[in-house]
DRENFI-14062 format. One record per residue (C-alpha): x, y, z. Coordinates in Angstrom, 2 decimals, decimal comma. Layout:
<<X; Y; Z>>;
...
***
This chain:
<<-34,17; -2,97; -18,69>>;
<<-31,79; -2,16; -21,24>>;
<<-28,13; -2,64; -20,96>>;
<<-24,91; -1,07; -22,28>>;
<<-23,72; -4,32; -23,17>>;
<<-20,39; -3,63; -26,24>>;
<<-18,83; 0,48; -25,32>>;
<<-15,68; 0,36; -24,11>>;
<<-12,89; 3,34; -24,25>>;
<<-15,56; 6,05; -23,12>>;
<<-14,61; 10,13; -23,66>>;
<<-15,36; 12,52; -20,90>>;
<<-17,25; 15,73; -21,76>>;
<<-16,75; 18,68; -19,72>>;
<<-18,73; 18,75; -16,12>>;
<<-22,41; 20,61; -16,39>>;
<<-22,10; 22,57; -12,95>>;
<<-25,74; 23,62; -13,17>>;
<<-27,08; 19,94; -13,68>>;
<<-24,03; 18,52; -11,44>>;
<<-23,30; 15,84; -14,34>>;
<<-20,48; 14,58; -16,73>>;
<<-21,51; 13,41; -19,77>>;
<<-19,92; 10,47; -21,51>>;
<<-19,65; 9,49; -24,70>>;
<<-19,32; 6,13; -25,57>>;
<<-17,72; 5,10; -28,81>>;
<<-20,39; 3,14; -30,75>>;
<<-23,61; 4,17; -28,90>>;
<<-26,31; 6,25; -29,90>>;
<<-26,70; 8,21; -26,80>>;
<<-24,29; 10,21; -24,31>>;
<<-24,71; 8,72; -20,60>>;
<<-24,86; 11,28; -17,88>>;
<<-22,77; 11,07; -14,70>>;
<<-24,18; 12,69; -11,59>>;
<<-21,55; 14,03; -9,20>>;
<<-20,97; 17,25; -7,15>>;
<<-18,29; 19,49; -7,35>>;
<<-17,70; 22,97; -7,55>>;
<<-15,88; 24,60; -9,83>>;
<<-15,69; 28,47; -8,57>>;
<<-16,35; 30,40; -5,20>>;
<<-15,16; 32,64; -3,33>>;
<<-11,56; 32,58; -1,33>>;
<<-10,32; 35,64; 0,98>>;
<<-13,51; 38,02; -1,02>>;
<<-11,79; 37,05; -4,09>>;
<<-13,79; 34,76; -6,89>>;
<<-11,98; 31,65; -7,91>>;
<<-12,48; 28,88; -10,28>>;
<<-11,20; 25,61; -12,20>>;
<<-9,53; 25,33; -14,94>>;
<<-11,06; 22,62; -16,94>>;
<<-9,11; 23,11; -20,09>>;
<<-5,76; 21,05; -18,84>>;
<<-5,14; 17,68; -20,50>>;
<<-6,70; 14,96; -18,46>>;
<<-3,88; 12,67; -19,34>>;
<<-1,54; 14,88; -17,22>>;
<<-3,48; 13,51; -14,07>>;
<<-2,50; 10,23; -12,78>>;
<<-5,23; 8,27; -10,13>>;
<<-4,58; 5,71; -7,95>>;
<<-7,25; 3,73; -5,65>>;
<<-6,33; 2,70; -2,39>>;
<<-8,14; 1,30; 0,67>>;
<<-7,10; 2,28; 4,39>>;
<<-8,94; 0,55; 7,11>>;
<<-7,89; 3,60; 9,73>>;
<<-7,91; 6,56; 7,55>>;
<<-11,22; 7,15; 5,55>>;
<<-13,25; 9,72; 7,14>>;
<<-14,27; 12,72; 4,86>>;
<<-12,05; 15,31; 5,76>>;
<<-8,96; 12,78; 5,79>>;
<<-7,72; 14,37; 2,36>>;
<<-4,38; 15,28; 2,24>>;
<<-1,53; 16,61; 0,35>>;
<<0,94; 14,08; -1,11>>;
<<4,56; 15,39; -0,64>>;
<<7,69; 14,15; -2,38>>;
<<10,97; 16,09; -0,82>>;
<<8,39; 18,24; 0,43>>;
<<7,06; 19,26; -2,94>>;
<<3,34; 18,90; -3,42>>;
<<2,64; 16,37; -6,13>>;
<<-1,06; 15,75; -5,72>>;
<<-3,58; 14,71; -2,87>>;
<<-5,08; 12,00; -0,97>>;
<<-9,06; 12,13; -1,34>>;
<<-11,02; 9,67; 0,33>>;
<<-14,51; 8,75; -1,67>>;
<<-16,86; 10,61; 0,79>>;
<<-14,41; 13,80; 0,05>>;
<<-14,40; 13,40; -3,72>>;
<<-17,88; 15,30; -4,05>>;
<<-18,97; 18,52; -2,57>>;
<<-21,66; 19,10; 0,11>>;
<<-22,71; 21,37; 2,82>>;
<<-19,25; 20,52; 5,51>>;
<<-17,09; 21,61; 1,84>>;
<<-19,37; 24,28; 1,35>>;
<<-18,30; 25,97; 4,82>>;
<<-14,54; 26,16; 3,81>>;
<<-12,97; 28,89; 1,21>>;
<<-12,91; 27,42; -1,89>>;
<<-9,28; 26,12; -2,81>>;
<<-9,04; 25,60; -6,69>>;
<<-6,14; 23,61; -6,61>>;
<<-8,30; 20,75; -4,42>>;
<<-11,27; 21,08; -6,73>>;
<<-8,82; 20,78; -9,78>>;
<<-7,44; 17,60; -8,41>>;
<<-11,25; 16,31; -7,53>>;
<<-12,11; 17,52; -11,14>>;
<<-9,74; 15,50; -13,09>>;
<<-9,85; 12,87; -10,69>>;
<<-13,15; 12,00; -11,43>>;
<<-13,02; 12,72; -15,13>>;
<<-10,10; 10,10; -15,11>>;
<<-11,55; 7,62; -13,36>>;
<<-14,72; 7,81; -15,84>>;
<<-12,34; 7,39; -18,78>>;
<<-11,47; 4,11; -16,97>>;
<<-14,59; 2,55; -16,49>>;
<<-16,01; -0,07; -18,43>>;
<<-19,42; 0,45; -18,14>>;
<<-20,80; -2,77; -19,59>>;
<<-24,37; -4,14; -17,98>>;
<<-25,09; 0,16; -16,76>>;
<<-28,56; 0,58; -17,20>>;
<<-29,56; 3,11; -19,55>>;
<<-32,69; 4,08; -17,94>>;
<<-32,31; 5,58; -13,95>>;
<<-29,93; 7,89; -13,21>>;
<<-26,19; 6,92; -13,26>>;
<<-24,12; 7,97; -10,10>>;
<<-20,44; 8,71; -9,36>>;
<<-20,23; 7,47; -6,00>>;
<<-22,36; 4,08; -7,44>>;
<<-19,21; 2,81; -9,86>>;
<<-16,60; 2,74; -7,80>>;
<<-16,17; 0,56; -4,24>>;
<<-17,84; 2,51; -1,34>>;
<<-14,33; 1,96; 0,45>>;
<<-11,64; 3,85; -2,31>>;
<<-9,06; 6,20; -1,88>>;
<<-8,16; 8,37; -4,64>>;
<<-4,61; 9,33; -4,81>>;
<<-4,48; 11,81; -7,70>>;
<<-1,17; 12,82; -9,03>>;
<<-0,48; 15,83; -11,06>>;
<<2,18; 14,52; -13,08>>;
<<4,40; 17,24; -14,77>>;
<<5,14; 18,37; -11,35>>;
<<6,86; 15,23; -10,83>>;
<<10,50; 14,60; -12,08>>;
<<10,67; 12,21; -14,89>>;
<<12,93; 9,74; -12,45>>;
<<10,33; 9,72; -9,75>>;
<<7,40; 8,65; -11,84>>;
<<7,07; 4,96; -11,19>>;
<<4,39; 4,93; -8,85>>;
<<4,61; 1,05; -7,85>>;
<<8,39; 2,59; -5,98>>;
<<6,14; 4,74; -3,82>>;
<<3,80; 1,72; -2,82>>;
<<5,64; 0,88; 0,83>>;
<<5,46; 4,52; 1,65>>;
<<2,16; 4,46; 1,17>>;
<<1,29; 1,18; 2,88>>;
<<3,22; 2,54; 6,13>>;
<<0,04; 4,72; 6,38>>;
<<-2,34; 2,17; 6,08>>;
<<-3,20; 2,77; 2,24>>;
<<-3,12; -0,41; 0,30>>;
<<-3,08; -0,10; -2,94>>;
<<-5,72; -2,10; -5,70>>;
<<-6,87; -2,87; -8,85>>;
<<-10,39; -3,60; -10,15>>;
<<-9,84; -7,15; -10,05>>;
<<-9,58; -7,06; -6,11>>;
<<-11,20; -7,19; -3,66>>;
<<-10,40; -4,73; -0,65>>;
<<-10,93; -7,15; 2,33>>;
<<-8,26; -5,33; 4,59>>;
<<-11,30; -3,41; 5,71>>;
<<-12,53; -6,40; 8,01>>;
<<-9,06; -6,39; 9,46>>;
<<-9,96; -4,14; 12,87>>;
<<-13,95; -3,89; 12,19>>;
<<-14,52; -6,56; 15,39>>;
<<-11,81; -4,91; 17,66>>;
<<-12,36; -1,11; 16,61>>;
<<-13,20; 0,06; 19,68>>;
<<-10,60; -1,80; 21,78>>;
<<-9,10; 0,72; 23,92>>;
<<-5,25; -0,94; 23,14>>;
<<-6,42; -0,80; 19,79>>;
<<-7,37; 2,70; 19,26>>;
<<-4,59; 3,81; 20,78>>;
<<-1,97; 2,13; 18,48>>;
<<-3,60; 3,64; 15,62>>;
<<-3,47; 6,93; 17,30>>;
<<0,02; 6,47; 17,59>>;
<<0,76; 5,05; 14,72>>;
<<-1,81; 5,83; 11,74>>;
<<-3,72; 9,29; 12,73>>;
<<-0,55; 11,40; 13,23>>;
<<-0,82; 12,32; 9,48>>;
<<-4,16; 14,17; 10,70>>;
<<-1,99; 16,88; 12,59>>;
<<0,41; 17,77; 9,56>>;
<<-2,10; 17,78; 6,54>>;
<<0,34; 15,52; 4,55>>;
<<1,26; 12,30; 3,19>>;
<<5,62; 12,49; 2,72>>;
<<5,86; 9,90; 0,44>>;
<<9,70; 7,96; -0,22>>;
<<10,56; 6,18; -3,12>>;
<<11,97; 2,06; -2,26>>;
<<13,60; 2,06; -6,17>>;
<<13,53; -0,07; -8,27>>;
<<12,71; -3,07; -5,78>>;
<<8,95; -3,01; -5,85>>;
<<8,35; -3,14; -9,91>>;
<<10,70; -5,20; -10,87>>;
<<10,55; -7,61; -7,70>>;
<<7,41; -10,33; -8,92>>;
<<6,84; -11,39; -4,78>>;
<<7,03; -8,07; -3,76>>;
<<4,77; -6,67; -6,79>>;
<<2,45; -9,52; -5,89>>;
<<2,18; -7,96; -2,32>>;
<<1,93; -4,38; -3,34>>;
<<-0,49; -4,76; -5,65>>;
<<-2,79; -7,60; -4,16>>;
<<-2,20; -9,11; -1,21>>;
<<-2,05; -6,52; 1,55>>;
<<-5,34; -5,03; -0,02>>;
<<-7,38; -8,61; -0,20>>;
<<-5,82; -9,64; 3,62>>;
<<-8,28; -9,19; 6,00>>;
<<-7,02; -12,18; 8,56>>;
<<-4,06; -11,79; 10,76>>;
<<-2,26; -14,76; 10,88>>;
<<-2,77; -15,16; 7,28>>;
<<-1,65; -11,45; 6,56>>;
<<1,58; -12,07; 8,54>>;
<<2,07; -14,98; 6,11>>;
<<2,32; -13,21; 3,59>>;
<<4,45; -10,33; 4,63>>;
<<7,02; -13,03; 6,44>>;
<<7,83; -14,11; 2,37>>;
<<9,48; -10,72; 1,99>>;
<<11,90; -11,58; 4,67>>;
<<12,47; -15,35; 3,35>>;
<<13,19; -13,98; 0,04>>;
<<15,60; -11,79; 1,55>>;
<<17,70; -14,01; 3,71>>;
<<17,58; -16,50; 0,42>>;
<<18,91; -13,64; -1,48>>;
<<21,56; -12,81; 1,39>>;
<<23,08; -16,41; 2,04>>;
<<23,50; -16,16; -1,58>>;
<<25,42; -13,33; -1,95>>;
<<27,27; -14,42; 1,38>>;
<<28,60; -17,69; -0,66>>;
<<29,10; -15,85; -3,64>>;
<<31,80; -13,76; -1,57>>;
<<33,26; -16,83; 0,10>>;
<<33,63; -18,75; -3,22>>;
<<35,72; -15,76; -5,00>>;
<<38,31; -16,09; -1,53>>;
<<37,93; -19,82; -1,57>>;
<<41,74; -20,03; -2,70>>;
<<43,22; -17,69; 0,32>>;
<<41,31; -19,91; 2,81>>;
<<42,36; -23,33; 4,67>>;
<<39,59; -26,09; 4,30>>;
<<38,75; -25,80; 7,74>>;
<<38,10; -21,83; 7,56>>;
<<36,15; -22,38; 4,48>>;
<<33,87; -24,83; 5,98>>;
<<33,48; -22,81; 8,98>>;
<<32,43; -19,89; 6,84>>;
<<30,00; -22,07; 4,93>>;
<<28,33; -23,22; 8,34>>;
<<28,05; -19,51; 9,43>>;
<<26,37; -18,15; 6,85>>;
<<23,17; -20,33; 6,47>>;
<<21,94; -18,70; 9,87>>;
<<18,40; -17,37; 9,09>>;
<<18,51; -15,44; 12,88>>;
<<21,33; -14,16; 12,43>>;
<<20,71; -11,96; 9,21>>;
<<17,24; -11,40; 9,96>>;
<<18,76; -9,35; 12,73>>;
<<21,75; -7,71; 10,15>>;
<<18,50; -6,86; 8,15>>;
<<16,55; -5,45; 11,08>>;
<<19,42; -3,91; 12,50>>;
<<20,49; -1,63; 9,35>>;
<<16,85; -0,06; 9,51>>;
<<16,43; 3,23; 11,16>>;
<<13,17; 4,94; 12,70>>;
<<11,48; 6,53; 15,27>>;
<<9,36; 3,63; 16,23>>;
<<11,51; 0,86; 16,31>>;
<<12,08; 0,40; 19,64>>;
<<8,88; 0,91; 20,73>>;
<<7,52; -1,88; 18,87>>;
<<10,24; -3,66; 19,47>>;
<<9,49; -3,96; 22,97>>;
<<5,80; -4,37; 22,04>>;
<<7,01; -7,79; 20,27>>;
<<9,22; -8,97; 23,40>>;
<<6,14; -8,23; 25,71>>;
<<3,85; -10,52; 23,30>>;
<<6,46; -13,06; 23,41>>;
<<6,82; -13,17; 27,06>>;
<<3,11; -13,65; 27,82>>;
<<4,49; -17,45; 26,14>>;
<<8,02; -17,62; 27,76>>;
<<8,54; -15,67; 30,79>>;
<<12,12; -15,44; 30,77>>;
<<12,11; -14,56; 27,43>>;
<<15,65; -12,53; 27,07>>;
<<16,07; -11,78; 23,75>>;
<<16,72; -7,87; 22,81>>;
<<17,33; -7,07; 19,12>>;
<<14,40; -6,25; 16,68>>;
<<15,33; -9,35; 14,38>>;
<<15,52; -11,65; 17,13>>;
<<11,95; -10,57; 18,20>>;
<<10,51; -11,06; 14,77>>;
<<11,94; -14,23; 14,34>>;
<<10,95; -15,86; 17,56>>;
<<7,02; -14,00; 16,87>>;
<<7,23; -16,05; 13,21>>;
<<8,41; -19,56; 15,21>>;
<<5,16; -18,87; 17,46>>;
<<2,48; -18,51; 14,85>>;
<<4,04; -21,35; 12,40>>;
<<4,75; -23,65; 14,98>>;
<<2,74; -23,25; 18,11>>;
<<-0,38; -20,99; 16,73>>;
<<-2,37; -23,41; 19,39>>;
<<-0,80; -21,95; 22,61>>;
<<-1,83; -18,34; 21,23>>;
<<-5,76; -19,48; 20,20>>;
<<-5,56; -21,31; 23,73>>;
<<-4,76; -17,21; 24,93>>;
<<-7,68; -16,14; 23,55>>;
<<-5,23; -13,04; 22,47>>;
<<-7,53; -12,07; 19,08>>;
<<-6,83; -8,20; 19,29>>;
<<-3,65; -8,91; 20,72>>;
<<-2,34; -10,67; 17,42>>;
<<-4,35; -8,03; 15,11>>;
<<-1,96; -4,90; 17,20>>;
<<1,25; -7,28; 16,54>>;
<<0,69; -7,80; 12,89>>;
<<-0,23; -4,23; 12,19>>;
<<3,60; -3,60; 13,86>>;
<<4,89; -6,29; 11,84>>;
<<3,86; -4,77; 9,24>>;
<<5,39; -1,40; 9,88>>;
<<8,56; -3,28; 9,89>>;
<<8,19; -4,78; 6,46>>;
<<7,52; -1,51; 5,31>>;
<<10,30; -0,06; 6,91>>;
<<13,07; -2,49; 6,11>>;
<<11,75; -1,78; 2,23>>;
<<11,75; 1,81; 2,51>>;
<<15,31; 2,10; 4,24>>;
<<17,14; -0,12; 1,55>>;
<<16,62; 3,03; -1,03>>;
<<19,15; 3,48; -3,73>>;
<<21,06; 0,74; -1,75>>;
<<18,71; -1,72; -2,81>>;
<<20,84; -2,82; -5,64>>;
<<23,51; -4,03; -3,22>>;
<<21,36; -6,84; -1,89>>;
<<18,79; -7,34; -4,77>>;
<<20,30; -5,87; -7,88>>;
<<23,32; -6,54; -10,44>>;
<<25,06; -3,46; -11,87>>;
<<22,66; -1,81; -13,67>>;
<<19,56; -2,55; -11,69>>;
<<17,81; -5,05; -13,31>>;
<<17,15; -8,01; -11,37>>;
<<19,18; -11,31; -13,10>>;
<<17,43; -13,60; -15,01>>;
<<18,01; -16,36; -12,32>>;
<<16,24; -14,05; -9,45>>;
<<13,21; -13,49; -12,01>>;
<<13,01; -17,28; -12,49>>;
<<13,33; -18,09; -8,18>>;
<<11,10; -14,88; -7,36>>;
<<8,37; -16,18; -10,54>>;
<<8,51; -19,90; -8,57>>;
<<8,14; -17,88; -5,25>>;
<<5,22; -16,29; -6,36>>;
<<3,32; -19,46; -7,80>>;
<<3,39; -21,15; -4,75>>;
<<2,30; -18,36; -2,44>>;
<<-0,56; -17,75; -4,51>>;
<<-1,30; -21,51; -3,93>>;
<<-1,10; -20,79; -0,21>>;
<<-2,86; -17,72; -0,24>>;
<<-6,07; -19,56; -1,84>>;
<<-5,84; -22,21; 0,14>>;
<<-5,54; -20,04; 3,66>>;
<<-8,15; -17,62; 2,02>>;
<<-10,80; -20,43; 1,58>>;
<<-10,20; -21,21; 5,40>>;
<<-10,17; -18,09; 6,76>>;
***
């Protein structure tokens, strides 16, 4: 069978409603491939007749794929809200097309417009080297069976708010990891064994399928910390999508909070250095010692973040730590994490001893919220802990976060070939 072995940088014809296909045209070939997908493109809303408009510029669409190992049923599409302002939508793969369950609702242009261009600019992105020429070619057959299209219409966002990586925590606090072709989305496997688990189920309720009651994903912006961040990218953009194992997921997301408390005991001598003349040499020794406390800011960092849920997983982490130390007294949300990252790294035998499997799955997925929180919350004050003036992150920082980054993905292959 015949290949498309060489075309590259494919064009998009308009969709053929009556043959349900998108033709492409591929630079250099002597035919146009078809593309069979579903959607409609007019109907009927309130007894009035709708339709698409198909003439915008597909370039003012902007798709992202994500994977969410809660959230992927078909009617799980939702609008994505920035200050409350629709942007774009949420559209889950199953969603993407049109069948008999879409065919029962009024038809909404705006949805099918975002559908539309979604899949027109996802074809555009394709390479479709080694597609068969012969057989029919489908939509739902080039992209992973698991993917989340976040579609963005962009000139309704302002020009400030367009880095998308910013948005990546925000979307990650729902469960949607973002990824790129070259990964693979292996967070799936992360609840597959325990999904019915009563505990389980129930901390996803809480935590995950909320968004089903409002019809919206509020999205929040974490500044410039994300894109210009290498460890941080690294997670965004990899790592929380390709994690499927706990204890090597939590791994991963403790770096965040190591590069942090590196970055704080910095700053912290920094300050004492520029007093170092006003102080005796006993004060400035004392200062010295107190600073390189890792507990102790892990709980200034914990403490400065502000949610609804904190204290409920909060307690959730002091109740897993007291199944290990009955008297355990400790209050504060940093404390908690702290002692939860001793127990894995150090004494990971008493908890396999436990048998606690879904037990460790629930506390990383509320670990995780934390990460996500603590990134979210530092907003435009990122820059006071991360950034110099004019928020680009020093040329030392890019050289210590580049090093950082090397070596975890050293660890992360090694753990990945164990797990």
């Amino acid at each position: 069978m015949e290949s498309i072995t060489e075309y590259k940088a494919p064009l998009v014809l308009n969709y053929d409603e009556s043959q349900n296909v998108f033709l492409i045209n591929l630079p250099g070939a002597e035919f146009q491939l078809p593309v069979y997908c579903n959607i409609k493109l007019q109907g009927d809303k309130g007894g009035v007749q709708r339709s698409v408009n198909t003439s915008l510029d597909v370039n003012d669409y902007k798709v992202l794929k994500f994977v969410n190992p809660y959230l992927n049923a078909q009617n799980d599409t939702f609008k994505i809200k920035i200050n409350e302002k629709t942007v774009g939508y949420i559209i889950p793969l199953s969603a993407m097309e049109d069948d008999s369950y879409t065919h029962n609702f009024d038809f909404d242009e705006y949805l099918q417009a975002y559908k539309y261009y979604g899949i027109k600019s996802v074809l555009e992105e394709i390479d479709y080297k080694n597609i068969p020429k012969e057989g029919k070619v489908f939509f739902s057959n080039l992209v992973d069976k698991n993917t989340i299209f976040a579609v963005f219409y962009q000139p309704s966002i302002p020009v400030r708010e367009l880095n998308f990586n910013d948005f990546l925590p925000s979307f990650a606090l729902k469960g949607y990891y973002y990824f790129q072709n070259d990964v693979n989305p292996n967070i799936i496997s992360l609840i597959e064994e325990y999904r019915n688990d009563g505990s389980l189920v129930s901390l996803i309720d809480s935590k995950f399928y909320t968004i089903r009651g409002n019809g919206s994903l509020n999205i929040h912006k974490a500044n410039k910390f994300v894109e210009n961040n290498p460890l941080i990218n690294l997670l965004y953009n990899k790592l929380l999508a390709e994690s499927g194992n706990p204890l090597h997921r939590f791994l991963i997301l403790y770096q965040v909070i190591e590069y942090l408390v590196d970055k704080k005991i910095k700053e912290d001598i920094d300050q004492i250095l520029s007093e170092k003349e006003s102080l005796t040499n006993f004060k400035f020794v004392q200062k010295i010692n107190e600073i390189n406390n890792t507990r102790s800011i892990i709980n200034k960092l914990f403490a400065e973040v502000k949610f609804d849920e904190k204290s409920e997983i909060t307690s959730a982490l002091r109740d897993f730590l007291q199944t290990f130390e009955h008297d355990y007294k400790h209050q504060e949300t940093g404390d908690c994490f702290y002692d939860i990252r001793n127990l894995l790294f150090h004494d990971y035998k008493s908890v396999l001893q436990k048998n606690m499997n879904i037990e460790i799955v629930s506390l990383v997925i509320q670990c995780e919220i934390l990460i996500h929180q603590v990134l979210i919350s530092m907003g435009t004050d990122v820059k006071d802990l991360i950034f110099d003036e004019d928020l680009n992150v020093t040329l030392i920082e890019k050289n210590y976060s580049t090093k950082v980054v090397s070596v975890l993905e050293k660890i992360v292959s090694y753990l990945s070939r164990l797990f």
